[in-house]
C-alpha positions in Angstrom: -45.5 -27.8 -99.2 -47.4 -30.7 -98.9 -49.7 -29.3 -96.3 -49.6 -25.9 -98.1 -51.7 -27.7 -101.0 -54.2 -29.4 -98.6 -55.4 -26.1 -96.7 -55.8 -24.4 -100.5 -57.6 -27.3 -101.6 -59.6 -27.0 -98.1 -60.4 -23.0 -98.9 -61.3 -23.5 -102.4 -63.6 -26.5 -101.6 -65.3 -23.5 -99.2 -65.4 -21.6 -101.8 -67.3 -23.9 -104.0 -69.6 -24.5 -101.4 -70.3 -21.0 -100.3 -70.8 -19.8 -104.5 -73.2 -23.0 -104.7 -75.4 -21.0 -102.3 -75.1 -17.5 -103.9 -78.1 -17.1 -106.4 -76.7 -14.5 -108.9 -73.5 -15.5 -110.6 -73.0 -11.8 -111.8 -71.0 -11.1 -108.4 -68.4 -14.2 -108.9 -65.2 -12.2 -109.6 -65.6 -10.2 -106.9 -66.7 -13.0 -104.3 -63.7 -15.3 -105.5 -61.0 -12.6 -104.6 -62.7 -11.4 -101.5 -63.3 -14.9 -100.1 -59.9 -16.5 -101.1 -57.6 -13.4 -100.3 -60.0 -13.0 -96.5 -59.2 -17.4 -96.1 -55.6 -17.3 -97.3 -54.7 -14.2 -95.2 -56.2 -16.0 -92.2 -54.5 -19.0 -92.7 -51.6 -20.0 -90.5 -49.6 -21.1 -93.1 -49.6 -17.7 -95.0 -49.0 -15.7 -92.2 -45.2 -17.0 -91.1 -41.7 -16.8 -92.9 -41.2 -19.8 -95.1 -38.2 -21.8 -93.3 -35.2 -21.1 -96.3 -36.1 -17.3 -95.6 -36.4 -17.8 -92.0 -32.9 -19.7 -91.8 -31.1 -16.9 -94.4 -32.1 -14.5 -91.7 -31.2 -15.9 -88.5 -27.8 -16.9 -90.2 -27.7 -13.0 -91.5 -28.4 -12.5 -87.8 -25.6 -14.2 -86.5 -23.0 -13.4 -88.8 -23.0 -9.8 -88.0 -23.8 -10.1 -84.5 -21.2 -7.3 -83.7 -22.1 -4.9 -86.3 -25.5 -2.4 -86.4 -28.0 -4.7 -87.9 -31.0 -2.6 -88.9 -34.8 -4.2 -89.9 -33.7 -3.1 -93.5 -30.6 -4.3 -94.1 -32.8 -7.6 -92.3 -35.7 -7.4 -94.5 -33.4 -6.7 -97.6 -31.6 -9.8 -97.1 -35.0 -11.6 -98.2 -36.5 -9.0 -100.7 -39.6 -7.6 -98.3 -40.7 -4.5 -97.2 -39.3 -3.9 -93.3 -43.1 -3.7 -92.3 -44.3 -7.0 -93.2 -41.1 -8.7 -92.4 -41.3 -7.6 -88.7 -44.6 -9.2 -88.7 -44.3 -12.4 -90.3 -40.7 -12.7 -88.3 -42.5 -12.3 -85.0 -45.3 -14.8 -86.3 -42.3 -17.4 -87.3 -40.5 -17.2 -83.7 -42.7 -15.6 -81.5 -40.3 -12.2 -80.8 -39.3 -9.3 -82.8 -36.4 -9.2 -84.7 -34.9 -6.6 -82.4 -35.7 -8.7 -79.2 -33.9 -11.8 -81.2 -31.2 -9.7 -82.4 -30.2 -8.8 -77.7 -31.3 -12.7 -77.4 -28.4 -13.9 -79.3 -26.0 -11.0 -78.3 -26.6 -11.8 -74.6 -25.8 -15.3 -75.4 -23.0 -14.5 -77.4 -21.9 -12.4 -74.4 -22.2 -15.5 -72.5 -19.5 -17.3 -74.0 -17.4 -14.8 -73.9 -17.5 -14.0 -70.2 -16.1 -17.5 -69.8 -12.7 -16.6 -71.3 -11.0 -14.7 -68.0 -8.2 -12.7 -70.7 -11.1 -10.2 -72.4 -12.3 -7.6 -70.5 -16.7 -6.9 -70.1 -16.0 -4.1 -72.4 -14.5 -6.0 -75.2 -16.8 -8.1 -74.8 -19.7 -5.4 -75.1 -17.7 -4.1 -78.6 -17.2 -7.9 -80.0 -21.1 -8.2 -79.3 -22.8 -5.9 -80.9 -23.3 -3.8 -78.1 -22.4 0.0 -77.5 -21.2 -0.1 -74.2 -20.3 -2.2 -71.6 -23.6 -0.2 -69.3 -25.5 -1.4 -72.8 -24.4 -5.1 -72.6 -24.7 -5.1 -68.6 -28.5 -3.3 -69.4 -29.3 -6.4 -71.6 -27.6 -9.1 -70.1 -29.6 -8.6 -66.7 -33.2 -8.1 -68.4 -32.4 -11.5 -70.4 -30.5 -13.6 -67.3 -31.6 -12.0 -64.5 -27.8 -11.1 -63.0 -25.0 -9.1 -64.7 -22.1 -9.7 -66.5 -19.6 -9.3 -63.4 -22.3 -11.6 -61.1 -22.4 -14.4 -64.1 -18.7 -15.0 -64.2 -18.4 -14.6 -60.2 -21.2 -17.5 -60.5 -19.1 -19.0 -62.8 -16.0 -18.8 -61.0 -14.0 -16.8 -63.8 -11.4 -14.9 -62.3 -10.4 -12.2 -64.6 -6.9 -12.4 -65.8 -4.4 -9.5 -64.3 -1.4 -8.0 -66.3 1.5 -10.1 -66.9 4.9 -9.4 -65.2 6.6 -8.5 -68.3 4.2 -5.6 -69.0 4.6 -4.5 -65.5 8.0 -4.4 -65.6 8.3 -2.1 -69.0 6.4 0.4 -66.6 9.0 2.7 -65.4 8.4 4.5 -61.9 8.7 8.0 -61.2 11.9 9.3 -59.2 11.6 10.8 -55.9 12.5 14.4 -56.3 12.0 14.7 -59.8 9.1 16.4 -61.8 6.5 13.8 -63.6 7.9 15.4 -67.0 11.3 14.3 -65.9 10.4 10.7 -64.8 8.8 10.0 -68.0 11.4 10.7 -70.2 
């Protein structure tokens, strides 16, 4: 906030300083809004999410992680238009919202590979993500390997069917129909 005064103090001391030089004063409203709107636009500070918004969306971000998350619904969360949003998000953390949106999927995705008992494809669901070919898409633009090659690198074995379930499975009878066997 504190530095937020300084540059406005900065742009209106320009101000002053470029009217001083203007000879007519009959064009003053009209060079105050163009000079002050053309500084304050330009300014760094203007042009970049103020932090509260900026923290309300990244936690919006990652509570709903596995849902559709649109730019709207994004932009909504913070009352602006979807337009300027997108702009001042990528100005604040240097991506897009949608590129931020995969970045934490993927690492959500991450964590998950590391439990052995969920398959890729929960995985993919829990995430966000469509399908497991959409997470496996992702995952290798953002780490370089796939899902399967990070938990091989990880030494995660995934976990096979217990004996119990295995047992419940009844096998077909030799010399008997499939319809038969099943029933």
């Amino acid at each position: 906030m504190k530095q937020t005064t300084v540059k406005i103090q900065e742009v209106f001391e320009g101000y002053v300083k470029t009217f001083k030089q203007k000879e007519s004063t009959k064009d003053f409203p009209s060079f105050q809004s163009t000079y002050v709107s053309h500084r304050l636009r330009n300014e760094e500070y203007s042009s970049k999410l103020p932090i509260y918004k900026l923290q309300l969306v990244l936690n919006y971000i990652d509570n709903n992680l596995d849902g559709n998350i649109g730019l709207s619904e994004i932009a909504q969360q913070i009352g602006m238009s979807k337009y300027y949003f997108c702009r001042l998000f990528k100005k604040s953390m240097g991506i897009t919202p949608y590129q931020y949106v995969i970045q934490q999927r993927v690492y959500k995705a991450k964590q998950l590979l590391l439990q052995p008992e969920m398959s890729i494809v929960d995985i993919a669901l829990q995430c966000g993500f469509n399908s497991h070919s959409h997470l496996t898409t992702y995952f290798r633009l953002v780490t370089g390997i796939t899902p399967k090659a990070y938990r091989k690198q990880n030494d995660i074995k995934p976990s096979t069917p217990t004996p119990t379930l295995l047992n419940n499975l009844k096998s077909p009878r030799v010399g008997t129909s499939r319809s038969q066997s099943l029933n």
